[in-house]
C-alpha positions, 0 to 999 in steps of 0.5 A: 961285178968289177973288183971295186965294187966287190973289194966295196962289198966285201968292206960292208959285209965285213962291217956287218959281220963285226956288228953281228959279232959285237952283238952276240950273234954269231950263230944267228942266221944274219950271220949265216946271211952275211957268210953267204954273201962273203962267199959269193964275193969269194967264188966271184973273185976266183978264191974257191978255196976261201969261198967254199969253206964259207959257204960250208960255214954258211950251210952249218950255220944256217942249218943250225939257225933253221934246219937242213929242211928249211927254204932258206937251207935249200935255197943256199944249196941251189945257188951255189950249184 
């Protein structure tokens, strides 16, 4: 993806994320949704150190929401391999 259109993802995601914590939903799985997604933009840009630290944040959240045992928590698991 070109860097406009991350910087132009990151933007929304970076609203959403706000919109989330407005609402009270920081442990929610949205949010664990939106964290992954900030994380993919991350690895895509080359920033591996921000961008694992928010897909570890994204797998405790997500983890937490759903369980280690859920699709949604191997389905994280298999797209950052």
């Amino acid at each position: 993806m070109e860097v406009g259109r991350l910087a132009e993802a990151q933007q929304g995601l970076m609203a959403a994320k706000a919109s989330i914590e407005k609402e009270g939903l920081v442990d929610s799985i949205e949010n664990a949704n939106v964290v992954f997604t900030l994380a993919r933009i991350h690895r895509e840009r080359g920033e591996l150190d921000s961008a694992l630290a928010l897909f570890e944040q994204s797998l405790s959240l997500t983890a937490k929401c759903v369980g280690s045992e859920s699709e949604s928590y191997a389905s994280k698991l298999h797209q950052i391999a």
